[in-house]
Structures are given as C-alpha cells and as structure tokens.
C-alpha positions in Angstrom: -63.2 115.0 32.4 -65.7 113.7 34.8 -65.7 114.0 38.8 -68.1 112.5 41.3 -69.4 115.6 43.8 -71.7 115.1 46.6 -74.7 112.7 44.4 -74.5 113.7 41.0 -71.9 113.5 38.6 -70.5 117.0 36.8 -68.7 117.9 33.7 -65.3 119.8 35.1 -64.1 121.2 31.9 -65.6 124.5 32.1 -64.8 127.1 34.3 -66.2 130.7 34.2 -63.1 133.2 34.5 -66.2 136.0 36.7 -66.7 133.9 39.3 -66.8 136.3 42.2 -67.9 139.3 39.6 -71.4 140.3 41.3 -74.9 139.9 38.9 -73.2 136.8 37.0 -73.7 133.3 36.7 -75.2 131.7 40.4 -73.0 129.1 42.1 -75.6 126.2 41.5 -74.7 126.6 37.7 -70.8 126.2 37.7 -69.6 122.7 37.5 -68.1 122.5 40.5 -70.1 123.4 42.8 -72.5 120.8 42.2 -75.5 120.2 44.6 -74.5 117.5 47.9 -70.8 118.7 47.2 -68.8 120.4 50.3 -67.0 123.2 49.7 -63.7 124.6 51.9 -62.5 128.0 51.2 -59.1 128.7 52.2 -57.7 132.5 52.0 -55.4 134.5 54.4 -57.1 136.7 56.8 -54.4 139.7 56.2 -55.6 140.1 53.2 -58.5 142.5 51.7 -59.0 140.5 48.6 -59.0 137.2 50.1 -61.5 138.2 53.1 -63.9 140.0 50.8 -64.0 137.4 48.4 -64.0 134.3 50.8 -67.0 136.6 52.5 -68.8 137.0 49.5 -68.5 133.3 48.0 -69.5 132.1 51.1 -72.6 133.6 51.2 -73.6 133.3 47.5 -72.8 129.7 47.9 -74.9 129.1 51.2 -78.0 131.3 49.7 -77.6 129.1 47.2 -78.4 126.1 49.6 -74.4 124.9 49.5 -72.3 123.5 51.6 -69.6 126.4 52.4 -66.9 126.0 55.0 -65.3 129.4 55.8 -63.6 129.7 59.6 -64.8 133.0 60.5 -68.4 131.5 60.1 -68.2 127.8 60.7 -66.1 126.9 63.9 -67.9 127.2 66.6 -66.5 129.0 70.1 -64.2 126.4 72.2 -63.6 123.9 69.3 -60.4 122.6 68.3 -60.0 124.9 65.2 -56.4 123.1 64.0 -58.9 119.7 64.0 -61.5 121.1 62.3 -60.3 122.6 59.2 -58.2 119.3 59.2 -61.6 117.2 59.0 -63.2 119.6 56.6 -60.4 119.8 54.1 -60.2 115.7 54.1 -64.5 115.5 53.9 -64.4 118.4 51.0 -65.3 117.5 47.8 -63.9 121.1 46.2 -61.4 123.5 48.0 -60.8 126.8 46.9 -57.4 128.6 47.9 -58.0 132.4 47.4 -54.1 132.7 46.2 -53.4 136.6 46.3 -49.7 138.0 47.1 -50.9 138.1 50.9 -52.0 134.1 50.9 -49.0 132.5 49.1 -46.8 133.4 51.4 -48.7 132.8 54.9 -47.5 129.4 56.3 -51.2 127.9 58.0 -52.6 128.9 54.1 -49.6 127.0 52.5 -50.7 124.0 55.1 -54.1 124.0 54.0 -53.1 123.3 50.5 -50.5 120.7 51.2 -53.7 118.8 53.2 -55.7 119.0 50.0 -53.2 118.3 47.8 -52.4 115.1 49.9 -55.9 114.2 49.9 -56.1 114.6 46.4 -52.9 112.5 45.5 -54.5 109.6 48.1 -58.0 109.2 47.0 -58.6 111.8 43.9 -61.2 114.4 46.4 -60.9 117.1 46.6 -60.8 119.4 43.7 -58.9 121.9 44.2 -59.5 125.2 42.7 -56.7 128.2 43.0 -58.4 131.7 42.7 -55.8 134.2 41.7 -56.2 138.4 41.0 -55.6 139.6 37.7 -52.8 141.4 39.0 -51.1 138.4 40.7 -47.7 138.9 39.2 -44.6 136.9 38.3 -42.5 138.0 41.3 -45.8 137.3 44.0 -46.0 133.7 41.9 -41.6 133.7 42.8 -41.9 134.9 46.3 -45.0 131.9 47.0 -43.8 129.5 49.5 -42.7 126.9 47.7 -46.1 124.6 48.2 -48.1 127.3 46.4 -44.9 127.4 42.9 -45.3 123.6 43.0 -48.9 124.1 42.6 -49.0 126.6 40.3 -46.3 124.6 37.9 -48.5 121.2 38.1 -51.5 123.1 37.0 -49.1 124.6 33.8 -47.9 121.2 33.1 -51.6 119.8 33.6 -50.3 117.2 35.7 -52.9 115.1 36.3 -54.8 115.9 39.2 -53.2 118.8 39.2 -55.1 122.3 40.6 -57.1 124.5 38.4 -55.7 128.1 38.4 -57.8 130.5 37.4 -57.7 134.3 37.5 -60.5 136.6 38.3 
C-alpha cells in the first residue's frame, strides 16, 4: 500500500497508535507525513482535546520543517477564510480530522471532511487520517452527523480509499 506524498513515495501501512503522546516518535518518521507533503488539520474549536492536540501537532510538525495548515495560525487577517481552507483541503496531500465527541457533531467540521473525502473519491489525495480519544464512545460514534458514521463505517469495511481511524 503505496501513496505518492509531496516527492518521495511512502509505505502507508503502519501507523503508530502515540501519535500526539509527547517524547515519542518525531513526525518526519511516520509514513504519512512524509517530507514535500501538505498537511490540513481539521478539529472543532469548542473542543479542549481537539485545540490542544491540533496546537501541538501543528507545531511538532512545523519544527519538524512540515507543511502544517491549522486556521488559527495560517489565515491571514482580511482573507476569505471559507476559500482558503477550501484550497488547502483540495492541495493537501494528508488531512487529519481530530474526531472527538465535540467535532463529529459541528457542521463546518463535518464540511471539511465531506471536501476531503470528495477529493479523495476524484483523484485519490488526500489521505485522510481520523484521530479519535480513547474514550470516544459508541453513542458519540451514534450521535456523529452522519458524514463522520459513514466515515467511520468505510474505514471498518476498509473500503478502498476509505479513512484511517485511529485512536490515541
């Protein structure tokens, strides 16, 4: 399972379950975030979990010498925000979806994923990676809007192309 990201190719089968645990592996070593590749990370802003972790694999990735796309740090005052995250979910080569109880059910996060997952379905990019707590239940995964379920059954089925889900 092979996948073209930024200029070097990368074996996807491997994913490390501490990826936002602090003193473990750095970014540059997991497979997905291989060097040249563009990265969007999409989380809800009412949640603690999300923000902390979008913060803090945002900057591990960037002081890794990444390409990291998190709103609070990469829109710049006056731009057309809704456009933005619109061109960076198409030019991504990985999105991650921080997918706590707070962020499946938040409408603009579900949107976000629908983009990737209709960029993915039209031309294979991006991957698209689906961070969940440990103690993301069976009732948050029933009360996800139904974007987020779909998702989550796909990557079950392993549908191809379908998201990764891992938990952390």
């Amino acid at each position: 399972n092979l996948l073209r990201a930024g200029q070097q190719r990368v074996d996807a089968n491997v994913v490390p379950r501490d990826l936002l645990r602090p003193g473990r592996m750095a970014p540059r070593q997991w497979p997905y975030f291989a060097t040249g590749s563009k990265i969007f990370l999409s989380y809800s802003h009412s949640s603690a979990w999300g923000s902390r972790c979008a913060n803090e694999l945002h900057a591990r990735l960037q002081s890794m010498g990444l390409s990291s796309f998190l709103d609070r740090y990469s829109i710049p005052p006056g731009t057309s925000w809704q456009r933005l995250l619109d061109e960076q979910i198409g030019q991504g080569d990985v999105f991650v979806g921080l997918c706590d109880p707070h962020a499946v059910r938040r409408p603009w996060v579900a949107a976000e994923l629908a983009a990737a997952l209709a960029g993915r379905a039209l031309t294979g990019s991006p991957l698209i990676l689906l961070l969940q707590p440990v103690s993301f239940s069976a009732e948050d995964r029933a009360d996800a809007l139904p974007v987020f379920r779909e998702a989550f059954e796909a990557a079950e089925r392993k549908d191809p192309g379908a998201p990764v889900v891992i938990q952390v």
